[in-house]
C-alpha positions as CSV (number, residue, x, y, z in Angstrom):
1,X,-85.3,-73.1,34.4
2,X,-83.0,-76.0,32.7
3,X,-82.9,-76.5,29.3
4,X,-85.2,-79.2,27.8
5,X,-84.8,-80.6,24.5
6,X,-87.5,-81.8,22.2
7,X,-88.3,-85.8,21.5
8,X,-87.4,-86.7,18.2
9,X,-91.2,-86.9,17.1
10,X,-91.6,-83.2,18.6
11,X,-88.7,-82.0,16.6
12,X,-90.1,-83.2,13.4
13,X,-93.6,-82.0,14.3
14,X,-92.1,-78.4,15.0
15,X,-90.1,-78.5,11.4
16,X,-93.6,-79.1,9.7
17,X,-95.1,-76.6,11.4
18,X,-92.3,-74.0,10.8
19,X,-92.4,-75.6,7.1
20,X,-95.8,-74.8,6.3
21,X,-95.9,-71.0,8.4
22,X,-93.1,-70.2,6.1
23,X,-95.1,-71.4,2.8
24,X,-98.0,-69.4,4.0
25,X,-96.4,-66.2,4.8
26,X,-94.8,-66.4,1.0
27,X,-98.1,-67.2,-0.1
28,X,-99.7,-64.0,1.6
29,X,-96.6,-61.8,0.3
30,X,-97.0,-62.4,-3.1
31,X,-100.8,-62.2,-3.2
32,X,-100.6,-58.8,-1.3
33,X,-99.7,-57.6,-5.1
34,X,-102.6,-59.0,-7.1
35,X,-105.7,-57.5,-4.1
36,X,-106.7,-54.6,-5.0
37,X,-109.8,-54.4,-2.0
38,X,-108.3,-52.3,0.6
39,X,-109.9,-54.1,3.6
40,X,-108.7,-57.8,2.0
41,X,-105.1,-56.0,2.0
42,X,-105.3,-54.7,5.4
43,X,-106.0,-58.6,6.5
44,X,-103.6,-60.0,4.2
45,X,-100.7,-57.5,6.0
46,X,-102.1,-58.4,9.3
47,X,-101.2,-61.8,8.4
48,X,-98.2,-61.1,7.3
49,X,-97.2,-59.8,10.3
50,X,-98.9,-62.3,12.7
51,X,-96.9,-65.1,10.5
52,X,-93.6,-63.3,11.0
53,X,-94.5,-63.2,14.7
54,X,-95.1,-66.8,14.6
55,X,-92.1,-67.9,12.7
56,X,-90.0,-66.0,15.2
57,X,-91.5,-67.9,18.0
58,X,-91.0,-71.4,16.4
59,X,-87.6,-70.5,15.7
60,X,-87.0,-69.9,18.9
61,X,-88.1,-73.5,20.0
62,X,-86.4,-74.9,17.3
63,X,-83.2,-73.9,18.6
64,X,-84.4,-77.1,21.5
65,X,-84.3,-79.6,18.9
66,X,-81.7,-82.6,19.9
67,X,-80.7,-83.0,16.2
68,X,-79.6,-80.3,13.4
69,X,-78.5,-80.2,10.1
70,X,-75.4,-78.5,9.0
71,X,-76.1,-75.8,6.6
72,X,-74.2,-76.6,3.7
73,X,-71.4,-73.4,2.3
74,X,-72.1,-74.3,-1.2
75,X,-75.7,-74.0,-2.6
76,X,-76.2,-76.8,-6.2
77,X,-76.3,-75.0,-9.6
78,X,-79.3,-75.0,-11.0
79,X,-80.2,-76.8,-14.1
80,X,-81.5,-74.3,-17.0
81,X,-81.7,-76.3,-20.1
């Protein structure tokens, strides 16, 4: 099978997707830590896991996209005051 790239509109479609699995699996991570029903926890990890799973699979279509972004070596300093 060749390797097909993504249209332009598909590659931006796919980064708001990954975008918003990524928010959610955060999301579920942190609230893991203020549930203390059992069962809610057990669905809460279950979605953890099925987001991971997901992520991992968008990645891996991501990597199809006919445009990327360098990742920059230096990260800004952030502003405290």
């Amino acid at each position: 099978m060749h390797n097909q790239t993504l249209a332009p509109h598909e590659s931006m479609e796919l980064h708001e997707a990954l975008n918003f699995k990524t928010l959610c699996l955060a999301k579920s991570k942190l609230m893991q830590g203020l549930v203390f029903d059992q069962e809610l926890k057990a669905l809460m990890q279950k979605d953890v896991q099925q987001s991971t799973q997901a992520i991992a699979d968008l990645q891996a279509v991501y990597a199809r996209v006919p445009f990327q972004a360098p990742i920059p070596q230096s990260r800004p300093t952030p502003i405290l005051n």
